[in-house]
C-alpha atoms as one frame of an Amber mdcrd trajectory, in Angstrom:
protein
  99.169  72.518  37.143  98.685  73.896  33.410  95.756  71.433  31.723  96.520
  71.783  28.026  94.041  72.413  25.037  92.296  69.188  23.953  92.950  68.618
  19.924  91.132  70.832  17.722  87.715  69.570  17.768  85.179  69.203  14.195
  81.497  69.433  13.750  80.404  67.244  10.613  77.844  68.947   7.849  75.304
  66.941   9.000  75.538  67.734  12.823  75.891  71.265  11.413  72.479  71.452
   9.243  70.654  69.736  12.846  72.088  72.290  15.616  72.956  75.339  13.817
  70.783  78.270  15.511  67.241  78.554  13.817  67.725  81.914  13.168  69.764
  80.784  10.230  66.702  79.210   8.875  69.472  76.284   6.877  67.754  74.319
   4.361  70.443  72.018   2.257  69.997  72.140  -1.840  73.191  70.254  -3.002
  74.597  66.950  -1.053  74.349  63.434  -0.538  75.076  61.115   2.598  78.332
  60.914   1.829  79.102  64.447   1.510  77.542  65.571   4.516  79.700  63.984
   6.774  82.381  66.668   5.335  84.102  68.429   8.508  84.322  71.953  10.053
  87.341  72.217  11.878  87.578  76.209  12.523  84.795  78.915  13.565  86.572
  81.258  10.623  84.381  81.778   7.450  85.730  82.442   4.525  83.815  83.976
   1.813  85.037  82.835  -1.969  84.918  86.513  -4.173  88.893  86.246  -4.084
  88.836  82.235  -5.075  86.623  83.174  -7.747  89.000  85.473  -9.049  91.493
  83.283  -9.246  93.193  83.909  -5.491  93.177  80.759  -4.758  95.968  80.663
  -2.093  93.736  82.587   0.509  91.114  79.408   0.970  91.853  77.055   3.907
  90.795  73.543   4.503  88.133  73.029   7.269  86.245  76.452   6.702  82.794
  76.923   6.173  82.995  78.804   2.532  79.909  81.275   2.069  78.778  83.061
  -1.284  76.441  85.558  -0.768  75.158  88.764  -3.284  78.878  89.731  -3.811
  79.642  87.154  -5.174  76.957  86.506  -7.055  77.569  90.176  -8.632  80.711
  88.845  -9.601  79.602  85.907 -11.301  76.804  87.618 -13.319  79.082  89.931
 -14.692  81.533  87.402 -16.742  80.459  85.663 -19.824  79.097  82.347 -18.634
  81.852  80.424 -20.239  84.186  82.477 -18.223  81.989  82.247 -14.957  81.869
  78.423 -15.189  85.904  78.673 -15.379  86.194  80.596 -11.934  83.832  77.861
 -10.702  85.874  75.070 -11.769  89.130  76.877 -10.648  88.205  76.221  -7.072
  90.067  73.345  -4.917  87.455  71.397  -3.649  90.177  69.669  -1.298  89.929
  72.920   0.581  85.835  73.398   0.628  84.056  70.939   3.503  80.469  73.113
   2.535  79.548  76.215   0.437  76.826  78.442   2.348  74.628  80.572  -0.075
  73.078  83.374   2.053  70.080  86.062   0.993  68.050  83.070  -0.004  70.090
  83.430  -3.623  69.839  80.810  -6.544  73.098  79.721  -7.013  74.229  78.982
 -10.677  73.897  75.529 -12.142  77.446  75.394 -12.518  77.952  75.857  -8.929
  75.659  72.964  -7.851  77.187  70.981 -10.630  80.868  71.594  -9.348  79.372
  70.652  -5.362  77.799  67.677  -6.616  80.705  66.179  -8.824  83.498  67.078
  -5.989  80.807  65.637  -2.907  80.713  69.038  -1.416  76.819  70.232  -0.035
  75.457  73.579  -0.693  73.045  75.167   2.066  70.931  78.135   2.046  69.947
  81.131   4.736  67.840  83.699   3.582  69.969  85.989   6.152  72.304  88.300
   4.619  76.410  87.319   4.586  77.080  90.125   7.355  73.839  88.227  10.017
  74.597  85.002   8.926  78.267  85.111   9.241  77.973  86.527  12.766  75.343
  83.243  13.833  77.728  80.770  12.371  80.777  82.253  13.765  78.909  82.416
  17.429  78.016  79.325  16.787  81.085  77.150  15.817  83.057  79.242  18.361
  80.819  77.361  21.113  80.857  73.642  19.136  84.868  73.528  18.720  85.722
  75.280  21.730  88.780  72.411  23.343  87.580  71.207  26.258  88.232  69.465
  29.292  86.587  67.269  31.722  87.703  68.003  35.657  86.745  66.074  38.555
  85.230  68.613  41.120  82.064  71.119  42.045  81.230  73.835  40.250  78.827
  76.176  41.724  77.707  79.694  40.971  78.252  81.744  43.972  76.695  85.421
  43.926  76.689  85.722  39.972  80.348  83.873  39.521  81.821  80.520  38.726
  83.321  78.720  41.710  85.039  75.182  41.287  85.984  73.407  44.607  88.806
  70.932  43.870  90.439  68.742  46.034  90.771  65.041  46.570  87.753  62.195
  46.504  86.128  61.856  49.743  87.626  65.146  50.860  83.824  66.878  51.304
  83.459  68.614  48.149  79.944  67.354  47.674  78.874  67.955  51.141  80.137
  71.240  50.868  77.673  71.637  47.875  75.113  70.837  49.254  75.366  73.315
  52.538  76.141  76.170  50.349  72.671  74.842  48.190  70.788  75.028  51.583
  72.202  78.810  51.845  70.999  80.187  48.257  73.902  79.441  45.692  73.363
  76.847  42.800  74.888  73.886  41.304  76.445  73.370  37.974  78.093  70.112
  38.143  79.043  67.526  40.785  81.909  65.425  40.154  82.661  65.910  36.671
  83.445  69.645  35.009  83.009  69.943  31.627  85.133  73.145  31.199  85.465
  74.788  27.444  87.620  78.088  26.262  85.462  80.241  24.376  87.521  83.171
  23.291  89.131  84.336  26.383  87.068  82.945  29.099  86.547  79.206  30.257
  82.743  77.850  30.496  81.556  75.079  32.565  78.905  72.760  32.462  77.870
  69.306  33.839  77.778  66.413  31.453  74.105  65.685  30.389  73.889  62.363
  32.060  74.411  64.421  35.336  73.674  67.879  35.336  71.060  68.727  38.263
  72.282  65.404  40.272  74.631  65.187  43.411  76.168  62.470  45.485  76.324
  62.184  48.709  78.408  59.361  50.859  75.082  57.648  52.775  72.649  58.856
  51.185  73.349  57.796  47.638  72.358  60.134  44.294  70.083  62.981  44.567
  67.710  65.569  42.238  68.913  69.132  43.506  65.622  70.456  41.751  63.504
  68.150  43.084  64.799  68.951  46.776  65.730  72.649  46.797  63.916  73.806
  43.633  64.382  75.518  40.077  66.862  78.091  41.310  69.006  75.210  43.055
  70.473  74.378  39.622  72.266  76.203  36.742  73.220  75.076  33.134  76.623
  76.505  32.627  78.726  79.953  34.242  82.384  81.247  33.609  84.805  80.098
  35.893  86.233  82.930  37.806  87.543  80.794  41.085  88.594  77.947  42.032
  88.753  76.766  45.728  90.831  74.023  46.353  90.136  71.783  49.944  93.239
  70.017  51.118  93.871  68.170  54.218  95.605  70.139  56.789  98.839  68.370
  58.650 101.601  70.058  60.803 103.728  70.440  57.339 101.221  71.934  55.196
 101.898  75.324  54.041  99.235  77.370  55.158  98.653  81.131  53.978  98.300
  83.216  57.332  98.127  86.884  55.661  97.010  86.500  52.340  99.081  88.444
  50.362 100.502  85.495  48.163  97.685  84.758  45.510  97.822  81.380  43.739
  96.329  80.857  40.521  94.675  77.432  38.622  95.738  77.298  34.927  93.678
  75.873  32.612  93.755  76.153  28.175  96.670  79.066  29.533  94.421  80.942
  31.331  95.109  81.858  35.153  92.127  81.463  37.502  92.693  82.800  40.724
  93.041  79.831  43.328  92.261  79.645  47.466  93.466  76.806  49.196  91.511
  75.558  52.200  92.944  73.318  55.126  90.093  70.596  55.887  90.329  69.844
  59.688  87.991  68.465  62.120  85.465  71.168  62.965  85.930  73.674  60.042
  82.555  74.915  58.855  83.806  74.261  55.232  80.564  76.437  54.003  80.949
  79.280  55.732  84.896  79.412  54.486  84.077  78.924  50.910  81.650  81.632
  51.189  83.745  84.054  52.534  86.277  83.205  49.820  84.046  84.023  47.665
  83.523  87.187  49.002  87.218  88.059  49.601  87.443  87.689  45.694  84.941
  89.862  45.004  86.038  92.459  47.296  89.774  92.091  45.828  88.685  92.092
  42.315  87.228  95.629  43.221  90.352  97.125  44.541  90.014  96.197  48.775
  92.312  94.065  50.219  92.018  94.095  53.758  95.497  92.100  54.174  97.262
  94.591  51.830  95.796  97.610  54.090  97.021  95.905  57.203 100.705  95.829
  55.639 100.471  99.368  54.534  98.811 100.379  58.360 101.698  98.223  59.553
 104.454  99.717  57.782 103.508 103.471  58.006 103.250 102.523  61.568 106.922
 101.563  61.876 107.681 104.854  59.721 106.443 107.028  62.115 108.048 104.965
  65.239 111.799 105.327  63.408
């Protein structure tokens, strides 16, 4: 199964200004209510020399526009009548938020254009090249699409691990033994699973990150029981274990050479699929899947050696 990007997601001004990194150090000196609720749809940045001189084509909606000593330059060196003309040739349609960095004083006529066409001006004293790099970091993590999965995620021995499979199946139990044995939870029941750049994060919603459910014995603090180390805020998804009940026509993989694979936003995450039976320490098997995947992802595949043992073997007897 293939779960497909979530629409693009936006971030308005205002949410901006409040969780941007403090690094950036944003203080807003243009806007109103209004204007602040402008969106940012993309993690791009586009800076505005070219719009100022008159390339006007380049500038995309939903963009966080930045003017930093470049710019400025620019603008110093035209006669002011001609300066205030490459101001007004901008499309404000196109500009959610103008972001002057080095701590510059933008020109009058700039704040005058922002205020007439509701568009808010903010400040960093960072230079273009630092802030750029925060914002981009930044935006990349707040519109990532996302997804919410029902399942475990755990981080087993430095790696993501999401146990699938249906409700009431043991997934939670299963938790909480390999808790008892070291490894840490992320989420119980609900994934929240985002594609940042080419990897896929997950995290547990904040009503119930650090919390676990168990059938009889009701909701439970992982921190509180196991400690600090019992519980993680978020880890890239590298695996995902699937638990399935086992019946005389499931299709069960006796040699291991066949490797499934979970796609999610596109991207293929290698996949293990576990018979649940009566009497199957569930633990101990989604340890040592773990532990297979780590050895594979290093080059040792103990079922590909047996073929290779197997076939030289009937080489030689020919």
């Amino acid at each position: 199964m293939d779960f497909p990007d979530r629409p693009t997601n936006s971030l308005t001004i205002a949410d901006l200004i409040e969780r941007a990194p403090v690094e950036l150090d944003l203080s807003m000196i243009a806007g109103d209510r209004i204007s602040l609720q402008n969106l940012v749809e993309s993690e791009r940045i586009q800076k505005l020399g070219l719009a100022f001189s008159g390339f006007q084509k380049y500038l995309h909606s939903g963009r966080l526009k930045i003017a930093g000593q470049s710019e400025a330059a620019y603008l110093s060196e035209l006669p002011e009548i001609e300066a205030e003309q490459a101001i007004e040739r901008l499309d404000p349609s196109v500009i959610s938020s103008i972001l002057i960095t080095h701590g510059l004083e933008p020109k009058p006529s700039l704040i005058r254009f922002a205020v007439n066409n509701f568009i808010p001006v903010l400040r960093t004293p960072l230079p273009s090249s630092k802030a750029i790099s925060l914002v981009t970091k930044f935006l990349q993590i707040e519109l990532a699409p996302y997804l919410t999965l029902h399942g475990v995620l755990l981080e087993m021995y430095g790696i993501g691990v999401l146990l699938q499979g249906r409700s009431g199946i043991g997934k939670s139990e299963c938790a909480l033994d390999l808790i008892s044995r070291g490894h840490s939870l992320i989420s119980d029941d609900a994934v929240l699973i985002k594609k940042i750049g080419g990897v896929l994060e997950g995290t547990a919603p904040t009503l119930t990150y650090e919390h676990l459910e168990i059938h009889g014995l009701g909701i439970m603090n992982v921190r509180d029981l196991f400690g600090i180390s019992a519980v993680s805020q978020s880890i890239q998804i590298q695996l995902c274990i699937e638990l399935d009940l086992w019946d005389k026509n499931t299709n069960v993989e006796r040699i291991g050479l066949d490797t499934q694979t979970q796609r999610v936003f596109g991207l293929s995450i290698p996949k293990y699929v576990l018979p649940v039976t009566s009497g199957r320490n569930l633990a101990i098997l989604v340890e040592t899947a773990v532990r297979l995947y780590i050895l594979r992802s290093k080059g040792i595949d103990a079922a590909q050696k047996l073929v290779e043992k197997h076939d030289a073997a009937v080489g030689n007897s020919k």
